[in-house]
C-alpha positions as CSV (number, residue, x, y, z in Angstrom):
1,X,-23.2,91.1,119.1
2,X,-21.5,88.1,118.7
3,X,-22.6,86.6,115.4
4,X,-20.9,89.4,113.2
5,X,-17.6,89.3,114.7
6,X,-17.6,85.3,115.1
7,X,-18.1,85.7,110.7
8,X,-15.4,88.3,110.5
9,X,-13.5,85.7,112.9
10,X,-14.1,82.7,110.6
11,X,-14.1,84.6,107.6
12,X,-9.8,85.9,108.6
13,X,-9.1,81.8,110.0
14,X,-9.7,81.2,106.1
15,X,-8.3,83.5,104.8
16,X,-4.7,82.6,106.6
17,X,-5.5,78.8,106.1
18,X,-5.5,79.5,102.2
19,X,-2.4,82.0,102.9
20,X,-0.5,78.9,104.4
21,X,-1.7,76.5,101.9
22,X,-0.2,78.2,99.0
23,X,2.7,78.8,100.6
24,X,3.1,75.4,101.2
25,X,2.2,74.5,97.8
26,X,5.0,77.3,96.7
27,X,8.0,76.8,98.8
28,X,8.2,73.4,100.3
29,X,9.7,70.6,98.9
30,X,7.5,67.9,96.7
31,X,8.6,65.3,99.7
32,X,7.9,67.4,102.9
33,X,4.7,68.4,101.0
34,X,3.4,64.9,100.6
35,X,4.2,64.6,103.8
36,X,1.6,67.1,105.1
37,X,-0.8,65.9,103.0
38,X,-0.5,62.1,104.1
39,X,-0.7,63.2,107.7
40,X,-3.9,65.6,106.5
41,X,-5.2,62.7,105.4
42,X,-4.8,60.4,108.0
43,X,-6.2,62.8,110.5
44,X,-8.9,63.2,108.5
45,X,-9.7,59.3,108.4
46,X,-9.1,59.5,112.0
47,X,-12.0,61.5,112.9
48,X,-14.5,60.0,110.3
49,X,-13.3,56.4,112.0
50,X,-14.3,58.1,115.5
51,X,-17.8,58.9,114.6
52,X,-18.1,55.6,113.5
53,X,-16.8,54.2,117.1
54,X,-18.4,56.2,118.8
55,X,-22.2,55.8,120.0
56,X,-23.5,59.0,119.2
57,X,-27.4,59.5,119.2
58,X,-28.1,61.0,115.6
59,X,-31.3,61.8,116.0
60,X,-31.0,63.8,119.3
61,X,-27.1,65.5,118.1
62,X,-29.4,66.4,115.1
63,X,-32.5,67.3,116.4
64,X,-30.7,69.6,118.8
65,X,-29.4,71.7,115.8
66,X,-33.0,72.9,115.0
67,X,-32.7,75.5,117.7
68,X,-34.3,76.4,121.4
69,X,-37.1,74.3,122.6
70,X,-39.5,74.8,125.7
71,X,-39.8,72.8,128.3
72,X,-43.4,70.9,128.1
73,X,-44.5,72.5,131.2
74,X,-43.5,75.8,130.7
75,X,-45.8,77.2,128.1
76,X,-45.1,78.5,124.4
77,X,-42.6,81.0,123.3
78,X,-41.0,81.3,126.5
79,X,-37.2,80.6,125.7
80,X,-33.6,81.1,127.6
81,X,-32.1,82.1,124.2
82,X,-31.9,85.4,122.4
83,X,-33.8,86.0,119.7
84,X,-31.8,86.3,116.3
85,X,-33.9,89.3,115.3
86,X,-32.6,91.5,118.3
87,X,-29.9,93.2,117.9
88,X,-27.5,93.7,121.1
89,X,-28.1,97.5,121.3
90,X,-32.3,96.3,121.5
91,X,-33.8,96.1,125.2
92,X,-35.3,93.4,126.3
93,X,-35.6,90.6,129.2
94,X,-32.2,88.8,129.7
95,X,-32.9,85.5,131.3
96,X,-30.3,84.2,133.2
97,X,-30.2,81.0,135.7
C-alpha cells in the first residue's frame, strides 16, 4: 500500500526541490546565490566528515540492506515482513509482536 504512494511522495519532494532550485537560480542575486551554495556545500562536507567520525559497522549497516532474515532457530521462510509480491488488498497472515 505504502510503496506506491511513498514514490508518488518522493517523486512530488523532487519535483518542488528542482522548482526552488531554478527559482533560485532565476531570481536571487549572484551573492545571496553563492551563498546558498557555499552553505550546500558545507553541509554536505559535514555529513561525509560524520561518517568518517563515526564508528559505523559497514558490513552489518550493509548487510542489513539485503532484506528480512530468519532467526537460526526458527526455521526457513518464516519472516515478520510482508512480502513485496502481495499486494495490500491480498489476504494473508499479518504477524504482529
Amino acid at each position: 500500500m505504502g510503496g506506491r504512494n511513498r514514490r508518488r511522495g518522493l517523486f512530488a519532494l523532487i519535483w518542488v526541490f528542482a522548482l526552488i532550485w531554478v527559482f533560485a537560480e532565476a531570481w536571487l542575486a549572484y551573492r545571496r546565490y553563492v551563498r546558498l551554495l557555499k552553505g550546500l556545500t558545507f553541509s554536505l562536507f559535514a555529513c561525509v566528515a560524520l561518517l568518517f567520525v563515526v564508528q559505523v559497522p559497514w558490513r552489518q549497516a550493509l548487510a542489513g540492506r539485503s532484506g528480512p532474515r530468519s532467526a537460526p532457530g526458527r526455521g526457513r521462510g518464516r519472516s515478520t515482513a510482508r512480502s513485496p509480491a502481495r499486494r495490500w488488498w491480498e489476504p494473508g497472515p499479518c504477524f504482529h509482536r
